[in-house]
N, C-alpha and C positions, 0 to 999 in steps of 0.2 A: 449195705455194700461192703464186701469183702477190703481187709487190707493190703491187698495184693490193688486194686482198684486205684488208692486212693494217691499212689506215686502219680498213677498214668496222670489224675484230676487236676493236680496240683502243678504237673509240670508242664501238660501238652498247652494248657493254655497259657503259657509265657512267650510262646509263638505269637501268639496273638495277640496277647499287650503289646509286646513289640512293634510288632507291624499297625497298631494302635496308636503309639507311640509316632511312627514316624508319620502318620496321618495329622497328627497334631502339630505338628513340627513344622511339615511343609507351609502352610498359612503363613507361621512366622516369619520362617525364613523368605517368602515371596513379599511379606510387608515389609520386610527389612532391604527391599531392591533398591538402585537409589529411584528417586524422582527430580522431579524441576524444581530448584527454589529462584527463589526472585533475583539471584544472581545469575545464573541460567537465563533466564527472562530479559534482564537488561543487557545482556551480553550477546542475545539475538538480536534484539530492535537496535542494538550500536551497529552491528555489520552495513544496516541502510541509513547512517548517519548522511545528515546534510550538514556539511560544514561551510562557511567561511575561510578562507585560508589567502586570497590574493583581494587585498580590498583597493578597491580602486580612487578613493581619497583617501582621509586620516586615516591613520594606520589603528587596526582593530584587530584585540586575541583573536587566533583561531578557535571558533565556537561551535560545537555540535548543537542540534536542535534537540528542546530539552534538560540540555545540563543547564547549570545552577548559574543567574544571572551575575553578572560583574558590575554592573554600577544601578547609581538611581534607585537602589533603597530609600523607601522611604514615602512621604506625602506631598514634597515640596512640586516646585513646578519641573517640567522635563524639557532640558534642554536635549532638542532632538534635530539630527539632522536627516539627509537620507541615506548617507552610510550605516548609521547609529540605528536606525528606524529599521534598516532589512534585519542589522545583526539581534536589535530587541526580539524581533518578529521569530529569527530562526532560533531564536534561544526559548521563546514563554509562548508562544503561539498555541493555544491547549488543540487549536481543528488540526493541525500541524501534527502534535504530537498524537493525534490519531490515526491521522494517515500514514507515521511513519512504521505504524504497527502490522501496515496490510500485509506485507511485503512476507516480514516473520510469522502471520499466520498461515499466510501461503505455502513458506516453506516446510510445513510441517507435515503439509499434505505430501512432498518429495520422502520426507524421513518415512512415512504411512506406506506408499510403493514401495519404498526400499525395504519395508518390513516384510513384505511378499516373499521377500528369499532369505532370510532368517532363519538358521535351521533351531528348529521345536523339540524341547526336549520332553519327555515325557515318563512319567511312570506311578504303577499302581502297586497295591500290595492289598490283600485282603486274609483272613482268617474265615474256618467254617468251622462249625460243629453239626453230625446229626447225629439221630439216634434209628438205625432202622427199625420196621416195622413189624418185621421175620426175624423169629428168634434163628440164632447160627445152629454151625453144629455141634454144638455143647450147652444146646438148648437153654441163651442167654441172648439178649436183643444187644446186638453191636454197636458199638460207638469208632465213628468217623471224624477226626480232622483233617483238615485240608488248610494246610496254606500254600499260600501262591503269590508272587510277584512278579513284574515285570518294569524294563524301562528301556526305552527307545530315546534316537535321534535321527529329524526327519531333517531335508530341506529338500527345496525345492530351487532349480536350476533355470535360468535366462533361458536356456536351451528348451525348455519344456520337457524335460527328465525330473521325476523323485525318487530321488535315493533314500533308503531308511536303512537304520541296523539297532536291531532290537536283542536284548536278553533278557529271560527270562527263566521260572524255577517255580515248582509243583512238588509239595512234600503231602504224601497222602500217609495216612496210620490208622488203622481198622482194626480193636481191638475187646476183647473181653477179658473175663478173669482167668481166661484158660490159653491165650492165643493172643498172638500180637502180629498184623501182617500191615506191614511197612514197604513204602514205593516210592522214589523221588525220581523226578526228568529236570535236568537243563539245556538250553535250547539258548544254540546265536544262531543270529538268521539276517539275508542282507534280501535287500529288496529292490527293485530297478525298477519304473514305469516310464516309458517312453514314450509323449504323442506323437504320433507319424505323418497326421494331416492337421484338422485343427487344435491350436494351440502349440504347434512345432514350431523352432526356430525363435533367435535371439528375437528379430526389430517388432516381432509380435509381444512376446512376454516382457519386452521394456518398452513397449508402448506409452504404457500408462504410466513411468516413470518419466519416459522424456516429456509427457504431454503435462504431467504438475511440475517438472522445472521447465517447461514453456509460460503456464502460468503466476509462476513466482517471476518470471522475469516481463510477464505482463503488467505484475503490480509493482515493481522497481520504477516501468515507463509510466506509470498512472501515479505514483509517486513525484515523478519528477515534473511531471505536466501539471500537477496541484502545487508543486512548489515553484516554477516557474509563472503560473497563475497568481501565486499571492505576494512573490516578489513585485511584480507589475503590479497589480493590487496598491501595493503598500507604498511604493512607489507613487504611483498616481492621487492618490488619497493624501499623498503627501504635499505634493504640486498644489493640489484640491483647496488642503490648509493654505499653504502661504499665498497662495491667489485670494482667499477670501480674507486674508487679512489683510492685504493690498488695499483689496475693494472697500473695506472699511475704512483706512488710512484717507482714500481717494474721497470718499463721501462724507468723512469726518472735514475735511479741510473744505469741500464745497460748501458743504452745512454753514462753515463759519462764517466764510464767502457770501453766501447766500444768507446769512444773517445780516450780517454788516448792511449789504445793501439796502436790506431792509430796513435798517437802522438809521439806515442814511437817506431813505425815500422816507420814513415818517417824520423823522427831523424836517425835512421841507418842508411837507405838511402841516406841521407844527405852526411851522413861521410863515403859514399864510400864502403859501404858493402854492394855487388852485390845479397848477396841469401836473401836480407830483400826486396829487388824489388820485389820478387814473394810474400811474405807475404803480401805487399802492398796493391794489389788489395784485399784480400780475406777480409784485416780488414778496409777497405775504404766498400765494402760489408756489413759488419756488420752492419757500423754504419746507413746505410742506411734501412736494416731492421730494425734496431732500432726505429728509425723516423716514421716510416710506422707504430708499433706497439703503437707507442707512440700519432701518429695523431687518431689511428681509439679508442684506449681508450680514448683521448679528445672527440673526437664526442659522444660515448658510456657515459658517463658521461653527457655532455650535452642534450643528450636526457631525461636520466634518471631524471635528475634534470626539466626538464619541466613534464615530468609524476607525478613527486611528489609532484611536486608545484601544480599541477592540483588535486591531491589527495586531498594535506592538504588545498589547497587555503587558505591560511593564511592572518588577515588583512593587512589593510597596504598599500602605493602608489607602484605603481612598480612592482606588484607579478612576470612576468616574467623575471626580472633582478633581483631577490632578489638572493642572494648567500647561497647555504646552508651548514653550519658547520654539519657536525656529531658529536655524543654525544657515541653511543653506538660501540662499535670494536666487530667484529664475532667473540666471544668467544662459544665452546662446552659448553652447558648447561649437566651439571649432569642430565639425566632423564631416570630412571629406568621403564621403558613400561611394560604395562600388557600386555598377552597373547593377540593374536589378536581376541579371541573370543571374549572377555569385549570389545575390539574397536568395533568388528562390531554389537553385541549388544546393545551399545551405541547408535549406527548409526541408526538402525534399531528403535530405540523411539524416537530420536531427530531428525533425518534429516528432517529439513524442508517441502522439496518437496515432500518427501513421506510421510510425514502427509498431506500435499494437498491432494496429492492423494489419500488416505485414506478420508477424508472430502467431495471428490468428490463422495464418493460410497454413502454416509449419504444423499448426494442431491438427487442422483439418488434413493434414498428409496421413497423420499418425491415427487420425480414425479412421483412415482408407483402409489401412494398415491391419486395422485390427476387424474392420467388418468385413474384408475382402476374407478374410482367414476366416470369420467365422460361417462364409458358406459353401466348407467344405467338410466332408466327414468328420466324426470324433471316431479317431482309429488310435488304439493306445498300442504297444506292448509291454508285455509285464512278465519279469524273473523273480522269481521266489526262492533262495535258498538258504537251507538249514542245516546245522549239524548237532545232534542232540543227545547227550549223555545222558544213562539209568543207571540207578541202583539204589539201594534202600537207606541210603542215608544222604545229605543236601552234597557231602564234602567229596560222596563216592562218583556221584550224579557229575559234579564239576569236576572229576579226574577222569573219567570215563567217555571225554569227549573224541577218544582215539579208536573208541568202537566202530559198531558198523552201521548206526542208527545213522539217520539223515535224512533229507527231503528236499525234492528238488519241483518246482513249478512253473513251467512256460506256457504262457497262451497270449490271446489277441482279443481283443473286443473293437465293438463298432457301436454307433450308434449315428442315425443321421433321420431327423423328421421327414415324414413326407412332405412333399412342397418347399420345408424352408421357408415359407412364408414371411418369418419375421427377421430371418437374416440378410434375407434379399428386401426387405425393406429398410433396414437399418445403413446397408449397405447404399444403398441407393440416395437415401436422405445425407449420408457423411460425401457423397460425391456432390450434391445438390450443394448441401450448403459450403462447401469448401469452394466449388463455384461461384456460387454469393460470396466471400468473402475476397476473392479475387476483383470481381468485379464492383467489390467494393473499396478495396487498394485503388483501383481506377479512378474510382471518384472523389475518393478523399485526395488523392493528388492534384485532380483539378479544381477542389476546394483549396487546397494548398495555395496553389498557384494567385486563385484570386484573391484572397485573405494575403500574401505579400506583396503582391503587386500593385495592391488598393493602400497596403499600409507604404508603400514607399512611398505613393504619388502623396498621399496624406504629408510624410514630411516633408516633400519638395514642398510643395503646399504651404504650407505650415513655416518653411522658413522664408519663405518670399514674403507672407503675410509681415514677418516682424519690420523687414526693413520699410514695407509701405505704411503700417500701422506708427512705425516712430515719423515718416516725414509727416505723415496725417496729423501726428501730434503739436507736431513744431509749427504747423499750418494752424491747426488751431489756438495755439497759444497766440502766434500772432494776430491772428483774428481779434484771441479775445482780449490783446493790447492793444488793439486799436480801435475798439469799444469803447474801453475804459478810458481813453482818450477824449473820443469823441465827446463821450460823457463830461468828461471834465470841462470840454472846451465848450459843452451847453450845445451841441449840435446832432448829439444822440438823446439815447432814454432807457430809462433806466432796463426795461421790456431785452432791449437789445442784448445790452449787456447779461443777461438772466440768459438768454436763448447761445450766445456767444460761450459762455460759462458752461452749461448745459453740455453743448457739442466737446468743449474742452475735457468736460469729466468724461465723456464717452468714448474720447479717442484716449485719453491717461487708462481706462481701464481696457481696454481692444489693446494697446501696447505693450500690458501685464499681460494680459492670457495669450496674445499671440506668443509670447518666449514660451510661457509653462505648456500652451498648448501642442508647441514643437518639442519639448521635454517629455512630453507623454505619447505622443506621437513616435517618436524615437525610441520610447518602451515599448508600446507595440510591436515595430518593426521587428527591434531582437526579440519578444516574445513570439511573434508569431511566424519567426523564423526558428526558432526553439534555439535562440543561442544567447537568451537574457544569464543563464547563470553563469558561462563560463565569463562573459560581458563584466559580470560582475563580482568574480572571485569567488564562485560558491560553487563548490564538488558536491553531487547528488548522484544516487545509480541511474542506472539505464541511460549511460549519454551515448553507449559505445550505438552505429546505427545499423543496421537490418537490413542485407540484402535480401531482394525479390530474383532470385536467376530465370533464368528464362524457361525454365523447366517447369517454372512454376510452383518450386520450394524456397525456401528461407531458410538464413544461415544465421544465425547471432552471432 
């Protein structure tokens, strides 16, 4: 090969390392974008924090669910009350901090939509070499480079327009040892596609945006319906405890009771008085019932005591060994109840699930929305235009854009299936089920209705029981003074006095669970009117409520 050759060798492919070069490059600099670190990540799931902020006895930090517990480090025993016991619960509750992550997965699927109209940037660059096949006319086989790049920016419009504008540049050199024939083109060029039928218009191409922040703000209401669930929960299990320890106390002091007598029927016995033999068996009997009631409230208590522990999951080595003190005693709260209209009223704006459900008819609008559009033509229009400088070097090509080169393309396209078949069913099924969920708003509201209605008559219920179950009690006590009476005066037996005692432990524990049973009963209520958390000082999303208008759409 001539030295006339060996410039063209050495130089023309620096082109093309170049353009090699920035092939290599782009990678980098794409791994170098940012991404999500774990402070990203916690600074999502804080947006759906459940806090505490208005406590409604002793005063307690304001706590997010999840952050870093404040007292009761450690193994010792827990003094716990039921203030202490919700804020333990919203603070280490690990099902808790699961659920509070639904919410920020959800929303990611909104940021995914919004990535739809993001405009794309793009570009290429490439290097060629050949060798042809035909000697030229200087009977010498020619050599061809070609480089070529290009980069554009696309997006794409709510409206159902895509705009592009792209540049680009083509250097060709066809050479031998006798001839050198050089050519470069650059070219901007904008681009328009317009749909006309389907896919035209905003409330189509944000369809599916409104319908994932319809869904994030489904999982905000199912958020706050599992945290209103485990406050009541934790609550009640609470109750659960200090009732079984009651019942313990109760049957510990019978047991004694009921020893004694026994104690005191075999001493008779002892000394020879034949009609204390039959009293015998009957209070040797007792105390065995006693035993029996006094084993199954130990077990009842130690179950309770792992449910609660499980609840509050408190820090600390040892949670299933930890022992728990109680703080609070089933005291009747003074609470003067409104009509049960205002309860079910309430219910009917706050309840959780049926603002889902209500939320679910607003999706079902938005898929009307979008399959009503999809069964009509695909009619686009689309402009192409270019303006394109030549000449034989890259610099001359991009000064020469005031030539007369250019290029201009307008036309139309169509497409639309025969039948439509699957758009007129898609359509059809989103009006069906949007139906169904309507008519399922309907029924979930007269489930409403009787889930409040049942839980207020429950606390009427439930507070009437305490004052009859305390005279019941006073009744019994008397009773069983004047047993022990009898007894002493030698005119009862001992039988009596056992069956008197008996009734007495039964009414002492019917006058414990009636309070706690009106305590939990009362959790119901505001739970199943969906107003347990403001009740109790704790802010969580999705309180704001859902109307249903008469049109039969929904509003957040």
């Amino acid at each position: 090969m001539s030295q006339q050759l060996r410039p063209k060798l050495s130089g023309a492919p620096n082109r093309g390392y170049r353009l090699l070069a920035f092939g290599c490059w782009l990678p980098a600099f794409v791994f170098l974008l940012p991404g999500c670190s774990s402070d990203d990540v916690a600074r999502l799931v804080a947006r759906d924090a459940i806090a505490m902020t208005r406590p409604t006895s002793a005063p307690a930090p304001t706590t997010q669910a999840g952050s870093a517990p404040a007292s009761d480090e450690g193994s010792g025993p827990l003094q716990l009350g039921v203030q202490k016991a919700i804020l333990l619960t919203l603070q280490n509750n690990r099902e808790l901090v699961v659920e509070r992550m639904r919410p920020s997965i959800q929303r990611t699927y909104e940021e995914q939509q919004e990535g739809v109209f993001d405009p794309v940037l793009s570009a290429t660059g490439q290097y060629e070499r050949s060798r042809s096949l035909k000697k030229g006319k200087d009977n010498e086989w020619p050599v061809s480079d070609i480089s070529s790049g290009s980069i554009g920016l696309e997006k794409f419009f709510p409206t159902g327009t895509t705009a592009s504008i792209d540049a680009s540049t083509s250097f060709s050199d066809t050479w031998t040892s006798l001839y050198d024939d050089r050519s470069a083109s650059s070219r901007l060029g904008l681009s328009v596609t317009q749909a006309l039928l389907r896919g035209a218009g905003i409330d189509v191409n944000l369809a599916s945006l409104h319908q994932a922040k319809i869904d994030t703000l489904v999982s905000q209401y199912e958020l706050r319906a599992y945290a209103e669930s485990l406050v009541a929960q934790v609550e009640q299990t609470y109750w659960d405890y200090v009732l079984a320890q009651r019942k313990i106390e109760i049957f510990s002091k019978s047991l004694d009771v009921a020893q004694e007598q026994y104690d005191a029927t075999k001493a008779k016995v002892d000394v020879g008085r034949l009609a204390a033999r039959i009293e015998l068996a009957a209070a040797e009997a007792e105390v065995a019932l006693r035993k029996e009631a006094l084993i199954d409230a130990n077990s009842t208590l130690a179950k309770t005591r792992l449910l609660l522990l499980r609840l509050v999951n408190p820090p600390g080595r040892n949670l299933w060994n930890r022992e728990i003190r109680s703080e609070d005693q089933p005291l009747a709260p003074d609470v003067k109840l409104d009509d049960v209209e205002s309860h079910v009223q309430v219910a009917l704006r706050y309840r959780p699930d049926l603002n889902q459900a209500r939320l679910g008819v607003q999706r079902g609008d938005l898929e009307i929305v979008k399959t009503r559009n999809g069964l009509l033509p695909k009619m686009d229009l689309f402009i192409t235009l270019g303006k394109t400088g030549y000449a034989d070097t890259f610099d001359g090509s991009m000064g020469n854009f005031g030539g007369k080169g250019y290029d201009a393309l307008v036309g139309m396209s169509m497409e639309y299936p025969l039948g439509n078949r699957d758009a007129h069913a898609q359509h059809q099924r989103a009006v069906l089920t949007r139906q169904q969920s309507l008519e399922a708003v309907g029924n979930l509201e007269q489930t409403v209705q009787v889930d409040v209605r049942s839980a207020y008559l429950e606390v009427l219920r439930a507070r009437e029981q305490i004052a009859a179950t305390k005279v019941s009690r006073a009744l019994q006590e008397a009773k069983y003074d004047a047993e022990k009476i009898r007894l002493k005066e030698g005119a009862g037996n001992s039988l009596l006095v056992s069956l008197a005692q008996r009734d007495l432990v039964a009414s002492q524990i019917d006058e414990v669970q009636a309070v706690t049973t009106y305590l939990k009963a009362l959790v119901d209520l505001y739970w199943l009117q969906g107003s347990l958390l403001e009740r109790r000082g704790i802010t969580a999303p999705g309180k704001d409520p859902v109307k249903l208008e008469d049109r039969g759409t929904v509003r957040p």
